[in-house]
PyMOL commands that place a pseudoatom at each C-alpha (Angstrom):
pseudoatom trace, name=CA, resn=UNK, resi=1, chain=A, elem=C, hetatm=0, pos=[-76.786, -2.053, 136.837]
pseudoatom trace, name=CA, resn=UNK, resi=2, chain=A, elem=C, hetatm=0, pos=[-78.618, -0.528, 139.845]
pseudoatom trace, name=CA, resn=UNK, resi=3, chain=A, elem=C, hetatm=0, pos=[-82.024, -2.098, 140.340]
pseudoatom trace, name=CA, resn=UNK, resi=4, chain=A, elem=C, hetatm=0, pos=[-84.746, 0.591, 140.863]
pseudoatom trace, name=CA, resn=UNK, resi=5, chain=A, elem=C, hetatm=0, pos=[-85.679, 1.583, 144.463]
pseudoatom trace, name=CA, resn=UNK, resi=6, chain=A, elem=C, hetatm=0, pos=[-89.152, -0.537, 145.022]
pseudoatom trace, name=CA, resn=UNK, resi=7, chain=A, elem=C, hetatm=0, pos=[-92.278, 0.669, 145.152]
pseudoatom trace, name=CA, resn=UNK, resi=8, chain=A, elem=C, hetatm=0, pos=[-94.493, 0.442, 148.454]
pseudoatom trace, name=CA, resn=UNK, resi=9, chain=A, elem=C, hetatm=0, pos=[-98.266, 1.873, 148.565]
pseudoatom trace, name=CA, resn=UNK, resi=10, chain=A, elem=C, hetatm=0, pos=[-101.016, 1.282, 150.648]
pseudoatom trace, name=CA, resn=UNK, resi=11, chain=A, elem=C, hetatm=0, pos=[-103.939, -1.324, 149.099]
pseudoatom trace, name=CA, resn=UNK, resi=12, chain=A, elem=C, hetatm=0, pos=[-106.116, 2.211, 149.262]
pseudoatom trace, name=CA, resn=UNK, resi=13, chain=A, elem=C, hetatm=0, pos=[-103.109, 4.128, 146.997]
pseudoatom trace, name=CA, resn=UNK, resi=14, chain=A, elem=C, hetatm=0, pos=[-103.116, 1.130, 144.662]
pseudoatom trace, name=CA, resn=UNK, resi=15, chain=A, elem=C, hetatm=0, pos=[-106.663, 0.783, 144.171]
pseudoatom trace, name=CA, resn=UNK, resi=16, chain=A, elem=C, hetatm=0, pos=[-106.966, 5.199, 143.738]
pseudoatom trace, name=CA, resn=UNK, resi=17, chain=A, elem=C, hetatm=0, pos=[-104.307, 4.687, 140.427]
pseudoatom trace, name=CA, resn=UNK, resi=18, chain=A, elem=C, hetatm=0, pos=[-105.647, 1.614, 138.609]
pseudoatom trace, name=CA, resn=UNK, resi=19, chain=A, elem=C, hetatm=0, pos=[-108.554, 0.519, 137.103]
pseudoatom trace, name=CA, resn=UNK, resi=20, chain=A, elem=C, hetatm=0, pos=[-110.919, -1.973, 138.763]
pseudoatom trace, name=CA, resn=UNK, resi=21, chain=A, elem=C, hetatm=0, pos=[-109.749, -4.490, 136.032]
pseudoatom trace, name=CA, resn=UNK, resi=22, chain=A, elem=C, hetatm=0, pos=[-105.812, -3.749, 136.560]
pseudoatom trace, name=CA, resn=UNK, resi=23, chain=A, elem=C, hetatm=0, pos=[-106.731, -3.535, 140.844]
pseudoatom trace, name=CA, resn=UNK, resi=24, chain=A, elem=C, hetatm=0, pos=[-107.857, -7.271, 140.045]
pseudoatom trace, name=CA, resn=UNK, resi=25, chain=A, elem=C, hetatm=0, pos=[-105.295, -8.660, 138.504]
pseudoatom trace, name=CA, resn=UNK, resi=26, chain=A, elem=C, hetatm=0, pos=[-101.814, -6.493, 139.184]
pseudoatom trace, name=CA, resn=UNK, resi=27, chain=A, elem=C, hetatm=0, pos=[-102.844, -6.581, 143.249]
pseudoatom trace, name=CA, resn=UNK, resi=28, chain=A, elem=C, hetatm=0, pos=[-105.229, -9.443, 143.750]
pseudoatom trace, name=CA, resn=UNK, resi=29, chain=A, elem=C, hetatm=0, pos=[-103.400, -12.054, 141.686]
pseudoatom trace, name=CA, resn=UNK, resi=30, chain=A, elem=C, hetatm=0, pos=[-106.871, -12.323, 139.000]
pseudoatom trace, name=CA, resn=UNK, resi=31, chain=A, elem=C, hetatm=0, pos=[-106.822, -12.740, 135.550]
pseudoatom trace, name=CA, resn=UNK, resi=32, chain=A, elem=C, hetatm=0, pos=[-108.188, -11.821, 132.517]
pseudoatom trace, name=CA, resn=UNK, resi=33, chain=A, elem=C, hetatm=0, pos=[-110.188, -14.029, 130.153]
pseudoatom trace, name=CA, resn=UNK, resi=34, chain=A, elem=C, hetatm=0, pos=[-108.166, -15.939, 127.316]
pseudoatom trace, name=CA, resn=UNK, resi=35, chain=A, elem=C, hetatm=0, pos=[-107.835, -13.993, 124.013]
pseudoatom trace, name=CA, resn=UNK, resi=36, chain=A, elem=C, hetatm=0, pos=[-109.663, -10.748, 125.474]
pseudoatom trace, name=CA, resn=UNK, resi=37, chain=A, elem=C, hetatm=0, pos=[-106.453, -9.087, 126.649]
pseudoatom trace, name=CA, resn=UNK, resi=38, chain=A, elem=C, hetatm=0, pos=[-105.617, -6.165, 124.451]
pseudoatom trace, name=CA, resn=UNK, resi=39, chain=A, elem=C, hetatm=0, pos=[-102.105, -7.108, 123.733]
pseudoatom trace, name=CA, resn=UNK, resi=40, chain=A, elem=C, hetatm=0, pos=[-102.702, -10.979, 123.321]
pseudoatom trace, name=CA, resn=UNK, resi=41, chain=A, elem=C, hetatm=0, pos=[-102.352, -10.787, 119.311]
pseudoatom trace, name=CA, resn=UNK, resi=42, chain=A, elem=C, hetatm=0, pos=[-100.111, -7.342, 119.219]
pseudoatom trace, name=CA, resn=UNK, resi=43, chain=A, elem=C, hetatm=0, pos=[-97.399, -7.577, 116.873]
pseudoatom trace, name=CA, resn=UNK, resi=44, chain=A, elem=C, hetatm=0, pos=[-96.812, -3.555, 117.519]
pseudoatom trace, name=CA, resn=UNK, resi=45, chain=A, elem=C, hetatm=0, pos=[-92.667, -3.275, 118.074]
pseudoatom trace, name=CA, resn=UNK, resi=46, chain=A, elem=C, hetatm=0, pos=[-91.298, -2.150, 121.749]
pseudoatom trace, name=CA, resn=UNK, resi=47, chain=A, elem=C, hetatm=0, pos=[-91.399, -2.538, 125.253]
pseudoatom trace, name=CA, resn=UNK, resi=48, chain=A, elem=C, hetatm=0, pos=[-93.931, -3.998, 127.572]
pseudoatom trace, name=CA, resn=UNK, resi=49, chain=A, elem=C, hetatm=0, pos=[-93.563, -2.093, 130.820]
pseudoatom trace, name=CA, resn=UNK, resi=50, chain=A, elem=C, hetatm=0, pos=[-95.653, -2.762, 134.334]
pseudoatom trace, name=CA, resn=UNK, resi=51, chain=A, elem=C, hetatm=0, pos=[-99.011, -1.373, 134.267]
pseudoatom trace, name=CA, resn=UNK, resi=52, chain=A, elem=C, hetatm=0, pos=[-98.598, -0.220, 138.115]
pseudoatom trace, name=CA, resn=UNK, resi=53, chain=A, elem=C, hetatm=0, pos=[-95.038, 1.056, 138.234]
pseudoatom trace, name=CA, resn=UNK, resi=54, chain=A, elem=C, hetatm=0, pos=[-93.814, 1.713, 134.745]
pseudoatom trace, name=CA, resn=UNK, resi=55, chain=A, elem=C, hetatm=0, pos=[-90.393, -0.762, 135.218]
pseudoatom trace, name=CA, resn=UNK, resi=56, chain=A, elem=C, hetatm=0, pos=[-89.635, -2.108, 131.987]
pseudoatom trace, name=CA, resn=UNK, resi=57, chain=A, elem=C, hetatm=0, pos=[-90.191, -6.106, 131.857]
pseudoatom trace, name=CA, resn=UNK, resi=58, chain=A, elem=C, hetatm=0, pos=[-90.609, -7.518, 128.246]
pseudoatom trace, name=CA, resn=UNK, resi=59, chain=A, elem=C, hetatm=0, pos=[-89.180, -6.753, 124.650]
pseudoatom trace, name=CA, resn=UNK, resi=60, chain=A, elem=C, hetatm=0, pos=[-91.902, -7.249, 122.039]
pseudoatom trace, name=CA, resn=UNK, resi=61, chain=A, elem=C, hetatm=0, pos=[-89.012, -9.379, 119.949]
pseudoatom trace, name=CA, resn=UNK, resi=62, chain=A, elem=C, hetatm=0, pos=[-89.217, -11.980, 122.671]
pseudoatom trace, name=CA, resn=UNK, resi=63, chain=A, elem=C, hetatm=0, pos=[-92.967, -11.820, 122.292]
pseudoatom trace, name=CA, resn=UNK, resi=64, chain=A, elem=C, hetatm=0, pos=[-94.393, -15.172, 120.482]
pseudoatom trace, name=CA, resn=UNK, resi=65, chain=A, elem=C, hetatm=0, pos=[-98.085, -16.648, 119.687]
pseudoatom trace, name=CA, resn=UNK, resi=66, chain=A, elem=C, hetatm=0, pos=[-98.368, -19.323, 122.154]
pseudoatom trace, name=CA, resn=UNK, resi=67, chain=A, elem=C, hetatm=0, pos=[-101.924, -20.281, 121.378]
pseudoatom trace, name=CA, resn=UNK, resi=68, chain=A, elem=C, hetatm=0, pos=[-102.880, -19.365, 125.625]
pseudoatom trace, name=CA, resn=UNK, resi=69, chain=A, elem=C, hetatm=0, pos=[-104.446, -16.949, 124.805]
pseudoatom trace, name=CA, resn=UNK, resi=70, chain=A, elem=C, hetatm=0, pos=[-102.435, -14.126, 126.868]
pseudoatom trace, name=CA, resn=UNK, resi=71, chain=A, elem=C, hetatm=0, pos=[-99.236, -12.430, 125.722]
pseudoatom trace, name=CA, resn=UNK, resi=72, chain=A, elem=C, hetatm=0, pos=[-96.403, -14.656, 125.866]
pseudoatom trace, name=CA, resn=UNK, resi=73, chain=A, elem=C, hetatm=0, pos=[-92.628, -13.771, 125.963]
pseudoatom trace, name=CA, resn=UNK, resi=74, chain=A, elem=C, hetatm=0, pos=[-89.546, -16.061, 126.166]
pseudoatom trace, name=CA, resn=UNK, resi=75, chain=A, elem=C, hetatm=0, pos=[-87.716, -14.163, 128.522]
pseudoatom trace, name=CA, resn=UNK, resi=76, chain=A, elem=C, hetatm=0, pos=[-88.099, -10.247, 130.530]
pseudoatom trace, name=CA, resn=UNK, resi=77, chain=A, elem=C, hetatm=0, pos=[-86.495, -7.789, 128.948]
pseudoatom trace, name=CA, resn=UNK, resi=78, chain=A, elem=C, hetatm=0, pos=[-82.995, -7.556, 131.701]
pseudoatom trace, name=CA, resn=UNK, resi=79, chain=A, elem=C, hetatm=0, pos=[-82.289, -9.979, 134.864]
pseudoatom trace, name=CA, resn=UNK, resi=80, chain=A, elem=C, hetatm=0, pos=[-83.981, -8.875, 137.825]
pseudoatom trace, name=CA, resn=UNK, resi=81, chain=A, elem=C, hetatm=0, pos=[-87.426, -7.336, 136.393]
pseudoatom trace, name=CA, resn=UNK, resi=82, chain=A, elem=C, hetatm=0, pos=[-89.324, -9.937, 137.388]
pseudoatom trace, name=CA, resn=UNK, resi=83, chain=A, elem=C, hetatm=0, pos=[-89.461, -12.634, 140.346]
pseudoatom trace, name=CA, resn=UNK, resi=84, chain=A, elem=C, hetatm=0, pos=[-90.932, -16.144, 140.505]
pseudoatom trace, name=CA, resn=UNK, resi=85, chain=A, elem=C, hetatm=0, pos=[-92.715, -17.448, 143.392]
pseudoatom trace, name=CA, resn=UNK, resi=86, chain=A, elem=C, hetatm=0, pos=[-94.208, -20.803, 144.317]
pseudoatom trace, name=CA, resn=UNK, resi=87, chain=A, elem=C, hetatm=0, pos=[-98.424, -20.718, 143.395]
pseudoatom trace, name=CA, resn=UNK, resi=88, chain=A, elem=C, hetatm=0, pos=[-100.387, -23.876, 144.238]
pseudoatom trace, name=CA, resn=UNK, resi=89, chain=A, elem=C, hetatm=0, pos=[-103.608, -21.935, 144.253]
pseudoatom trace, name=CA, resn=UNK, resi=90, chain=A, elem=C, hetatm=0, pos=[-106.763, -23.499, 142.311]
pseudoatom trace, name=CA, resn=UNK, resi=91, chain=A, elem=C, hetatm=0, pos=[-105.607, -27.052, 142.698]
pseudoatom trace, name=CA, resn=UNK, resi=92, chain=A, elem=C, hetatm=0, pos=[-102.097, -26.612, 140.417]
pseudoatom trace, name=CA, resn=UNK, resi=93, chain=A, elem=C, hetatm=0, pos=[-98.656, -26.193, 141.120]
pseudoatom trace, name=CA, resn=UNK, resi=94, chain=A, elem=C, hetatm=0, pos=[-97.167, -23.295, 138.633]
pseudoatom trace, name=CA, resn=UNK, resi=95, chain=A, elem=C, hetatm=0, pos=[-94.651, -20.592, 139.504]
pseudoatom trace, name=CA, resn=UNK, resi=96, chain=A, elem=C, hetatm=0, pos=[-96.302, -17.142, 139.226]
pseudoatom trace, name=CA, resn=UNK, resi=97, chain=A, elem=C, hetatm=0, pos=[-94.498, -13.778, 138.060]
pseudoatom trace, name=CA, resn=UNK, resi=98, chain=A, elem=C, hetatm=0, pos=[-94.317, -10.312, 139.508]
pseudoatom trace, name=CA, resn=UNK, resi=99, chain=A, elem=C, hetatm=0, pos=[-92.763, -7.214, 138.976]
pseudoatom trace, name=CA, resn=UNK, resi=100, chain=A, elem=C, hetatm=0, pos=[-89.463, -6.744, 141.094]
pseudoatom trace, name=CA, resn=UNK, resi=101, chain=A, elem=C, hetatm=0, pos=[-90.168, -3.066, 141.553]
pseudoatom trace, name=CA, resn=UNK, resi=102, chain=A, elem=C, hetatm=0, pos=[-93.666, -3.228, 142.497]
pseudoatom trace, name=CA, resn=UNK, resi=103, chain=A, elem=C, hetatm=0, pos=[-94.954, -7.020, 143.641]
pseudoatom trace, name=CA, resn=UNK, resi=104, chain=A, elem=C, hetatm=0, pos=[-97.523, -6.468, 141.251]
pseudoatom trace, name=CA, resn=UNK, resi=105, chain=A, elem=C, hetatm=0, pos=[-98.756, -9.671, 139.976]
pseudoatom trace, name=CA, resn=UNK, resi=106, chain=A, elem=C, hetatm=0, pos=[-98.103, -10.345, 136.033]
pseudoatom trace, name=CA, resn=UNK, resi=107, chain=A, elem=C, hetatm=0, pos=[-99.041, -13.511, 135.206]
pseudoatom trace, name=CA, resn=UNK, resi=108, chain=A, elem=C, hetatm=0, pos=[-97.466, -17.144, 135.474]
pseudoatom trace, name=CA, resn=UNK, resi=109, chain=A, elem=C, hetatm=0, pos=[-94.245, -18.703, 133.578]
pseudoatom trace, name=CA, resn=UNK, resi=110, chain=A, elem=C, hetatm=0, pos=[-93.832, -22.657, 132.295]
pseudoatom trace, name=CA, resn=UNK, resi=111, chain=A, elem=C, hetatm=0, pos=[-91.203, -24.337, 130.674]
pseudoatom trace, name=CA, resn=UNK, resi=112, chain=A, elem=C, hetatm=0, pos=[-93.406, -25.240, 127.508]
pseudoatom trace, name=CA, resn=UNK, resi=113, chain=A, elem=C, hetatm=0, pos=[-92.082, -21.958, 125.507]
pseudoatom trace, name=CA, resn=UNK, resi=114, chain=A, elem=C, hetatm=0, pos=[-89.490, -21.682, 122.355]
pseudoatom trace, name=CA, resn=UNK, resi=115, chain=A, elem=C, hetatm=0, pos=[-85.929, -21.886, 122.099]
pseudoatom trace, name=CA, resn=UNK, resi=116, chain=A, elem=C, hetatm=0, pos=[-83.450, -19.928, 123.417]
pseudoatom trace, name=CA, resn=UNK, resi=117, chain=A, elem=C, hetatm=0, pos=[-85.143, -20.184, 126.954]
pseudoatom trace, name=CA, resn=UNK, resi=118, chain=A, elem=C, hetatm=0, pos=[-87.802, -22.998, 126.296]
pseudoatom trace, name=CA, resn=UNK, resi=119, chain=A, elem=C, hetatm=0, pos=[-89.963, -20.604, 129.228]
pseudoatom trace, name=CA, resn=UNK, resi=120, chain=A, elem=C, hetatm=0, pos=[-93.253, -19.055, 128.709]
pseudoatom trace, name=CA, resn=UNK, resi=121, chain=A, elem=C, hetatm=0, pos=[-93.912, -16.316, 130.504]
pseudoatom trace, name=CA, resn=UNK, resi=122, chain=A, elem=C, hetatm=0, pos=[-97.872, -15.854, 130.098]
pseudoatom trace, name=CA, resn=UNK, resi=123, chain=A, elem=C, hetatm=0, pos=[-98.621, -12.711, 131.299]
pseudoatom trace, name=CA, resn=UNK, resi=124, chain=A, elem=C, hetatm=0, pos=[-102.099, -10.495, 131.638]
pseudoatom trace, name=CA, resn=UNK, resi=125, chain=A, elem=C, hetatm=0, pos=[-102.475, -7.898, 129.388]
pseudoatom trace, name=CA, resn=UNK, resi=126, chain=A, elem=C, hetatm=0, pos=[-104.330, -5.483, 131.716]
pseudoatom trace, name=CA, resn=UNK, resi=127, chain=A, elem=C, hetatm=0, pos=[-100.200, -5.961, 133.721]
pseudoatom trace, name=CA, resn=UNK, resi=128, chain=A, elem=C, hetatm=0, pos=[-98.875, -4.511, 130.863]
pseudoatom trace, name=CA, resn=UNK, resi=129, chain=A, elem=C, hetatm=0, pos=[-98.411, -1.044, 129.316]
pseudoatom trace, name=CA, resn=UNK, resi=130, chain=A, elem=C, hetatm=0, pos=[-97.242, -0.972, 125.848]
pseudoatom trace, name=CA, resn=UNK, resi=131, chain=A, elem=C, hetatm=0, pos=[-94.160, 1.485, 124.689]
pseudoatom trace, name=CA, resn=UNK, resi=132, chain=A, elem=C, hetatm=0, pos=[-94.171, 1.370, 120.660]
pseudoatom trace, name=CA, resn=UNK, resi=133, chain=A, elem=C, hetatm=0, pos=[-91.339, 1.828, 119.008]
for i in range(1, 133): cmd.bond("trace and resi %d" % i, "trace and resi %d" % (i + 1))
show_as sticks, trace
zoom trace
């Protein structure tokens, strides 16, 4: 499968299209509080796509309650949605997740999360945009 051409815009184009809270997080690696996120307790059926680009990156049946706080997943949706780089930021050593399409930042994964992947990708709600089913 052909990856999706990515997606490059100016810090200026970025900020124009999201809102202060998404500018935050997606472009300046922030978060959102734990629990306040308006997908951290969904149970609503489909897919989780990026906020900034609209590239699909999580299945709500890989979705689980990890107790974080954020929206948790066991795995992205297809191979190649989302990329890991080193983060030692704020004192801790953690691999942190963007979107392949867009480098938007997502969130962080760990290898505390369920069976079949035993990963937990913790990811911001205000990265995602919800596709019901």
């Amino acid at each position: 499968m052909r990856m999706p051409d990515k997606i490059k815009k100016s810090e200026e184009e970025w900020r124009r299209e999201l809102t202060p809270e998404q500018f935050s997080i997606l472009r300046q690696k922030g978060t959102e509080p734990a629990f306040t996120g308006e997908y951290a307790h969904s149970k609503t059926p489909g897919v989780y796509r990026c906020a900034a680009c609209g590239q699909e990156l999580f299945a709500s049946d890989t979705k689980f309650e990890s107790g974080s706080g954020w929206p948790s997943f066991f795995q992205p949706i297809a191979t190649g949605r989302v990329e890991g780089h080193e983060d030692t930021s704020h004192g801790m050593q953690r691999v942190e997740v963007i979107c392949s399409r867009c480098d938007s930042h997502l969130g962080h994964v760990f290898p505390d999360g369920p069976r079949p992947t035993g990963l937990r990708y913790c990811i911001n709600s205000a990265s995602l945009k919800l596709d019901p089913k």
